[in-house]
N, CA and C of each residue as an Amber inpcrd file, in Angstrom:
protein
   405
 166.3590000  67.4290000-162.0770000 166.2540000  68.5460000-163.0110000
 167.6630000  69.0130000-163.3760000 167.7400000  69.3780000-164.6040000
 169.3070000  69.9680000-165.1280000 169.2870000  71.1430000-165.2910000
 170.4340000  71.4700000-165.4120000 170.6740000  72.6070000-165.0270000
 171.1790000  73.7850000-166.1300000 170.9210000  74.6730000-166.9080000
 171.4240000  74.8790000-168.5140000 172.2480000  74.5170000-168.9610000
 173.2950000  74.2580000-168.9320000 174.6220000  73.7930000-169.2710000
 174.3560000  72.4950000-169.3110000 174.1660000  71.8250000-167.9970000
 173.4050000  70.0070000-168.8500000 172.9260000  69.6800000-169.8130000
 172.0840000  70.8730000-169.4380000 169.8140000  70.0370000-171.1350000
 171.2770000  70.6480000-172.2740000 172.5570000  72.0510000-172.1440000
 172.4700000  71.9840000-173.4950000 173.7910000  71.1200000-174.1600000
 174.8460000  70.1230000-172.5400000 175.1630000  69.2770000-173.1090000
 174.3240000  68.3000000-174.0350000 173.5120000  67.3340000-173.3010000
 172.6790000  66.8130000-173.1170000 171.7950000  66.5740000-175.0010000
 171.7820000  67.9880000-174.8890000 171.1640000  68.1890000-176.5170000
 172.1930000  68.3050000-177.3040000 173.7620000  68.2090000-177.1140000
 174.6250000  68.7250000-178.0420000 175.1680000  67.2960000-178.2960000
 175.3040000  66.3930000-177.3620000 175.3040000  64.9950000-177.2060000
 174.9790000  64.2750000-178.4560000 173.8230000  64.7240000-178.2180000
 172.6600000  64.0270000-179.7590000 173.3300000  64.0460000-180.8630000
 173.7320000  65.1470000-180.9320000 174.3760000  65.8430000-182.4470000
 175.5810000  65.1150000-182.4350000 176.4720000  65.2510000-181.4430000
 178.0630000  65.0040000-181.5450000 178.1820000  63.7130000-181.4490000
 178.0650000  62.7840000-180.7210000 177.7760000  61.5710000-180.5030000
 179.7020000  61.9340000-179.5140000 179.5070000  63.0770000-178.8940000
 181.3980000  63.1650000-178.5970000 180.9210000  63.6620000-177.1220000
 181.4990000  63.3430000-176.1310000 181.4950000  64.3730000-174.6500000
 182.1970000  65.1390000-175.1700000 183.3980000  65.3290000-175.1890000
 184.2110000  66.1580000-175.8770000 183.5650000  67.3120000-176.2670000
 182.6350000  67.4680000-177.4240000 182.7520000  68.0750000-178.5420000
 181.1320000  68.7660000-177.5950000 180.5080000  67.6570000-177.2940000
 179.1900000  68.0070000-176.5250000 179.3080000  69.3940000-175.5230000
 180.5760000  68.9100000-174.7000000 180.9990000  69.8640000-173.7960000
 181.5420000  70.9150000-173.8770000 181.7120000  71.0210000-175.2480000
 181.9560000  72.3210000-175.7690000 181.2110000  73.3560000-176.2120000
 180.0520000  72.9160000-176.9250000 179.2700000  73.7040000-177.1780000
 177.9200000  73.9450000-176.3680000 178.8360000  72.9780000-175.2990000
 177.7530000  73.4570000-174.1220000 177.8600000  75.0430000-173.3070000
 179.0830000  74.7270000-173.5700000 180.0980000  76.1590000-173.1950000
 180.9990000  76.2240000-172.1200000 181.0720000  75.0850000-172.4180000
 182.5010000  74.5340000-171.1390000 183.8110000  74.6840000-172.1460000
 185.1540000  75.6510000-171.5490000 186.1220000  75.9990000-172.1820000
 187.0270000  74.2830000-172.8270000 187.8920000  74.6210000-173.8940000
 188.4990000  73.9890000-175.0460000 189.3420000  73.1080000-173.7070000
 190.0920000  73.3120000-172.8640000 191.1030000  72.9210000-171.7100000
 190.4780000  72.3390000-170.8970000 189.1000000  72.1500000-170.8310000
 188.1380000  71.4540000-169.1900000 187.2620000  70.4540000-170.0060000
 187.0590000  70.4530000-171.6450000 185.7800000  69.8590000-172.1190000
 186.0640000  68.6010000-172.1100000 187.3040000  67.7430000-172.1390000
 187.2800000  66.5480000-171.9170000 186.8420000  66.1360000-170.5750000
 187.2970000  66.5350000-169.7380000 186.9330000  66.6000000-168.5530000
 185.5970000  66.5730000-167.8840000 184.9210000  67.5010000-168.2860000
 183.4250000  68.0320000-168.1680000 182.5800000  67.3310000-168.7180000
 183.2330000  66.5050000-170.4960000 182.0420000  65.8410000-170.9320000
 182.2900000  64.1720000-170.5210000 183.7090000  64.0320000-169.7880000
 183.7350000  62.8260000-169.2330000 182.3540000  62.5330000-167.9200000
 182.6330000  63.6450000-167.5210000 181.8590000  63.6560000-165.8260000
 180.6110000  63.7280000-166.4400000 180.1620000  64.5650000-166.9300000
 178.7770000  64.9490000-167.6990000 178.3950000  63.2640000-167.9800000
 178.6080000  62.5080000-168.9560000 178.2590000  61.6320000-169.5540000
 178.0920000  60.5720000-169.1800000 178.7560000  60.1850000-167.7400000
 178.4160000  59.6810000-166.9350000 177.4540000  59.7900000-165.4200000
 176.6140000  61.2360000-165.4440000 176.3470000  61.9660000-164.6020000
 174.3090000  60.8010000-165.1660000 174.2270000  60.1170000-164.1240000
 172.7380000  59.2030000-164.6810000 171.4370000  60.5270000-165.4010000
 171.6890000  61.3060000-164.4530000 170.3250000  62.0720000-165.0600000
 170.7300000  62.6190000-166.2810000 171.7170000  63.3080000-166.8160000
 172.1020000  62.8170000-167.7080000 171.8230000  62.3310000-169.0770000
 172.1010000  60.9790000-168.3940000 172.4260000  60.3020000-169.2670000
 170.9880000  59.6170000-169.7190000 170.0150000  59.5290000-168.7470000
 168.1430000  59.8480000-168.6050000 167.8080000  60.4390000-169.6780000
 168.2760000  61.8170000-169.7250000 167.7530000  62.9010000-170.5460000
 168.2600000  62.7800000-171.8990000 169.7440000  62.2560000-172.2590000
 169.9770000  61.7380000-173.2160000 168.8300000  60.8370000-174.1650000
 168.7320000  59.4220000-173.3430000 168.2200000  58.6850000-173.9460000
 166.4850000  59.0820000-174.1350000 165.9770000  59.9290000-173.3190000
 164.4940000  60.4370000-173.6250000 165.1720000  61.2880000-174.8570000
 165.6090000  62.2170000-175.1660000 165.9840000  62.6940000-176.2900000
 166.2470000  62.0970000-177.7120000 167.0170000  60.9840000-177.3520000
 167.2370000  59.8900000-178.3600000 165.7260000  60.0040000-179.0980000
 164.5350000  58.9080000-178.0330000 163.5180000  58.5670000-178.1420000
 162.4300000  59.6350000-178.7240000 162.9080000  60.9160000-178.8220000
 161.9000000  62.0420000-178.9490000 162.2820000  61.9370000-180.5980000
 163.4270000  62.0390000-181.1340000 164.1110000  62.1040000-182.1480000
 162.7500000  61.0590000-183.2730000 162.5780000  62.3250000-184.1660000
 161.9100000  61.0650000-185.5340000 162.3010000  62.1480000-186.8000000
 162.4100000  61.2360000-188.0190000 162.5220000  62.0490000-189.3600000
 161.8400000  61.6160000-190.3380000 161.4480000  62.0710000-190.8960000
 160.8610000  61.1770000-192.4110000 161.9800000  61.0660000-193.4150000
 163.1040000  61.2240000-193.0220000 164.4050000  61.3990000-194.1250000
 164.7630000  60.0850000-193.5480000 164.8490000  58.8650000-194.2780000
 165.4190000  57.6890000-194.4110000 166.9800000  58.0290000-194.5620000
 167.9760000  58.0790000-193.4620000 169.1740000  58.7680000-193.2270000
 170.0300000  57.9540000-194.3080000 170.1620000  56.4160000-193.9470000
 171.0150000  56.0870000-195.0320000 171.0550000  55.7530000-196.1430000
 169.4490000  56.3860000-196.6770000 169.4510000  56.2110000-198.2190000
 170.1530000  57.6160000-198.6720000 170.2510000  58.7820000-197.5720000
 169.9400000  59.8910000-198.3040000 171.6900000  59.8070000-198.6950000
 172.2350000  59.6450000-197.4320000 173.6630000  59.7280000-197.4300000
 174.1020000  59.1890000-198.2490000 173.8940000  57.6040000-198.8400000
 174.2160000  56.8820000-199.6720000 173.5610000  57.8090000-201.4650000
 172.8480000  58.3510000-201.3060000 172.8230000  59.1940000-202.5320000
 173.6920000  60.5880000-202.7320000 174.3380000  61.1050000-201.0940000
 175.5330000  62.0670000-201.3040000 176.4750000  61.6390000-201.7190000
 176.7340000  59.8900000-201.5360000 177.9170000  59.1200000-202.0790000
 177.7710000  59.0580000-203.0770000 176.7170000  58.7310000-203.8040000
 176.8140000  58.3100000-205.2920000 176.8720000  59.7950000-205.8540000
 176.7430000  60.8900000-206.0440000 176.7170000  62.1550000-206.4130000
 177.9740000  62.3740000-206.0890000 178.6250000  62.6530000-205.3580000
 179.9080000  63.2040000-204.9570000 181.0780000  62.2260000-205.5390000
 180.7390000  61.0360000-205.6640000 181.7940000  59.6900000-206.6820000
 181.3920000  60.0550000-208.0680000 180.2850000  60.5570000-208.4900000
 180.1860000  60.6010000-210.1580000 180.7760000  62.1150000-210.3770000
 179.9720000  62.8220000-209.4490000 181.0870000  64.4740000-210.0170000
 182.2620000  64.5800000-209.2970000 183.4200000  63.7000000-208.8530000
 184.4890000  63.6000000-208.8250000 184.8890000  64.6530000-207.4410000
 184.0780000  64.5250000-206.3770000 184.2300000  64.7160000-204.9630000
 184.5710000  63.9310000-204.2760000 185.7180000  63.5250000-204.0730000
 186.7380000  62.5870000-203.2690000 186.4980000  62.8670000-202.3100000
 186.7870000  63.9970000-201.5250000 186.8840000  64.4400000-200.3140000
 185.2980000  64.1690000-199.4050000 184.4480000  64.7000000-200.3520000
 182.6710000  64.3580000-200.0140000 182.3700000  62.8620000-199.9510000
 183.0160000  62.3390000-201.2590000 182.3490000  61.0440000-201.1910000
 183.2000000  60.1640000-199.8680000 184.3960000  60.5710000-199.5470000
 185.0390000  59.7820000-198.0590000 184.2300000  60.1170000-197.0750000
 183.7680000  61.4050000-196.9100000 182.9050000  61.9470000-196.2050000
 181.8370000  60.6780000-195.8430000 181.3590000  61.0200000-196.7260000
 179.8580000  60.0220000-197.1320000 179.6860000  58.6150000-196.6760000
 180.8440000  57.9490000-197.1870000 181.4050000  56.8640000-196.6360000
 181.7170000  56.2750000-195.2760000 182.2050000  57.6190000-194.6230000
 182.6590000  57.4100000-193.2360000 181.3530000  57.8180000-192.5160000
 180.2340000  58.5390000-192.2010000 179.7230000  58.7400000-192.4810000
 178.0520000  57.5370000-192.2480000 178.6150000  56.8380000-192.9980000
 177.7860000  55.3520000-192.9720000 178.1300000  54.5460000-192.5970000
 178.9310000  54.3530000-192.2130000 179.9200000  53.2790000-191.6030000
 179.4560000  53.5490000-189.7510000 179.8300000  54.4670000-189.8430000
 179.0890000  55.7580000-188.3790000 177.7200000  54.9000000-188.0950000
 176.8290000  54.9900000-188.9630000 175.2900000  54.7050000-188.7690000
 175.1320000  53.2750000-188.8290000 175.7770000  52.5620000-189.9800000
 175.5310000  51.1870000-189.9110000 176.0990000  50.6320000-188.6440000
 177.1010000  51.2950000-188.2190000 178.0380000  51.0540000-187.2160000
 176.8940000  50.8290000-185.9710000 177.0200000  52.2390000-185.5190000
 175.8140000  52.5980000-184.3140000 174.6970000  51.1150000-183.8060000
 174.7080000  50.1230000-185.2070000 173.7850000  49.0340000-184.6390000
 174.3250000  47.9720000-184.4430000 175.7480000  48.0460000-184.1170000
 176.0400000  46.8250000-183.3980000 177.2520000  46.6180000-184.2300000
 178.3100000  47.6190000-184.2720000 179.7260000  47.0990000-184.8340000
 179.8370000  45.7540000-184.3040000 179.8210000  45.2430000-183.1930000
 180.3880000  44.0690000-182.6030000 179.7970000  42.9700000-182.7800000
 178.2220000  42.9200000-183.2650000 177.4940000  42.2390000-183.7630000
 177.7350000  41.6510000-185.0340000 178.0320000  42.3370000-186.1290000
 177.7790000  42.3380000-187.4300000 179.4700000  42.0460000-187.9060000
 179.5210000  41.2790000-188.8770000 181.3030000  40.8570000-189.3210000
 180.4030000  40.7180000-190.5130000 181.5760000  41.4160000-191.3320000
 181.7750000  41.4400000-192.7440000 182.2430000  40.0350000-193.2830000
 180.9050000  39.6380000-194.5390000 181.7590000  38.4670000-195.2180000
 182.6820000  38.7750000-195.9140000 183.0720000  37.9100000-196.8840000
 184.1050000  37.7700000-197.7740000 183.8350000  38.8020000-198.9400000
 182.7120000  38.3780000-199.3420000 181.7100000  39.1720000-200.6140000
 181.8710000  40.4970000-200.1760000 181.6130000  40.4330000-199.1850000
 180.5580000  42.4890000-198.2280000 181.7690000  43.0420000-198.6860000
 183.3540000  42.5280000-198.2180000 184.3430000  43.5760000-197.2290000
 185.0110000  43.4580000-198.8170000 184.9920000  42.4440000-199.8740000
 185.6360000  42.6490000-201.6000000 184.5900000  44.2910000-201.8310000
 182.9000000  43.7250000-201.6490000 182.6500000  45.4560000-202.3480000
 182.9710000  46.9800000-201.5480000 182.9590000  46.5500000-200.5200000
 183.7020000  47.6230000-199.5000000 185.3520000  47.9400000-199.9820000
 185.8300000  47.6630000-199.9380000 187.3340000  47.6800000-200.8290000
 187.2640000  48.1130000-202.4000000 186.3430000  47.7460000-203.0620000
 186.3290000  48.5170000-204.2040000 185.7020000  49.4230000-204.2130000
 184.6040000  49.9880000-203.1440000 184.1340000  51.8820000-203.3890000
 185.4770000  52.3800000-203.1190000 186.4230000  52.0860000-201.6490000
 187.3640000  52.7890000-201.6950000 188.2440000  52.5720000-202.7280000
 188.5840000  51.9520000-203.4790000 189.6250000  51.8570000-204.6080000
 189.1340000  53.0080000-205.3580000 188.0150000  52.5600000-205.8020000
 187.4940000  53.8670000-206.8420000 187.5390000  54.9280000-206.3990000
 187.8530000  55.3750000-205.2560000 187.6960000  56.6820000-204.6890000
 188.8550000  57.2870000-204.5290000 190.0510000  56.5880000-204.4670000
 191.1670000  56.2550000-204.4390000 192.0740000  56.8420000-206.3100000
 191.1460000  55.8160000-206.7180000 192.0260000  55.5550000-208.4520000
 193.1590000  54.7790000-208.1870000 192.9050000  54.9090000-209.6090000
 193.9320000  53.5220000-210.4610000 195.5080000  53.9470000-209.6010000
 195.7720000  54.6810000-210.2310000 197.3670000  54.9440000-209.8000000
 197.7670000  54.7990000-208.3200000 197.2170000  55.6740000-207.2840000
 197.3240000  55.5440000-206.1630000 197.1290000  54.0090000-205.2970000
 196.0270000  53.5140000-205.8790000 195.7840000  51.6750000-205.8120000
 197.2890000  50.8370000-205.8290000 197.2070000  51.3620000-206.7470000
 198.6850000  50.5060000-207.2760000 199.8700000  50.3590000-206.2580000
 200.2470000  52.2190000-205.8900000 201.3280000  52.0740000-205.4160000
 200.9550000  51.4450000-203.4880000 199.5670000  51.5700000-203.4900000
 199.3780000  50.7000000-202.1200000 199.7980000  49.2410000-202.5300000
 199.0760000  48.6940000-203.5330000 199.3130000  47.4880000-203.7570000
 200.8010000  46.9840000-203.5670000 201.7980000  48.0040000-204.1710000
 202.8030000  47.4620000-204.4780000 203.7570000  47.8160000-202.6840000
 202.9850000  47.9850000-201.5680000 203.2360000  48.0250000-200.6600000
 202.6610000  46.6770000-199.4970000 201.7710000  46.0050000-200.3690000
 201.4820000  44.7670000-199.7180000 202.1780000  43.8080000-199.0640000
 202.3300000  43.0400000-198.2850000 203.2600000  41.5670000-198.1110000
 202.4960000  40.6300000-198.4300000 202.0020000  40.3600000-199.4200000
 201.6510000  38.6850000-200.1590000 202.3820000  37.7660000-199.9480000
 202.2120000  36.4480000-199.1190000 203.0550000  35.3300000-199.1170000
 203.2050000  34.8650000-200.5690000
């Protein structure tokens, strides 16, 4: 059984995907939360209650369509800052299923490079470009 400060790491976990950040709003001070959500996160019951939590978790909001429609909204009305957001964001979620699994082809990682260009613009592109080393 946990103890309040656990269930509300535990539940803050979910959200943060951070010990860190978990352990903070668990209400463990800014100077101990690395600390606390190190031990915490490795603590099995825990980490039990975590994953039953995971498992409790359902939405009818299809997450990365929705996000992927904050991207396309925030790139057409000229929200840079949102649409990186958005971006990073999904990368996060697509991520979550197996970064280590999954390698980008040739094709994938060209259209991945051009949302960020566009997000970017012309001018700023450039002066990266012109920072390249091309053999």
């Amino acid at each position: 059984m946990l103890n309040e400060k656990q269930e509300k790491f535990a539940q803050a976990y979910i959200i943060h995907r951070n010990a860190t950040e978990a352990a903070k709003a668990a209400g463990y001070s800014d100077r101990s939360a690395a600390n606390q959500g190190y031990r915490l996160i490795n603590n099995p019951a825990i980490a039990e209650r975590i994953e039953d939590l995971e498992k409790e978790l359902q939405t009818n909001i299809d997450v990365v369509d929705e996000i992927e429609n904050q991207y396309t909204f925030a790139k057409a009305n000229g929200h840079t800052n949102s649409a990186i957001k958005a971006l990073e964001l999904l990368s996060r979620v697509r991520g979550s299923k197996g970064d280590s699994e999954k390698e980008l082809n040739k094709k994938e990682l060209k259209e991945e490079i051009i949302k960020f260009m566009e997000i970017i613009g012309k001018e700023e592109v450039e002066e990266i470009y012109k920072k390249c080393a091309f053999d």
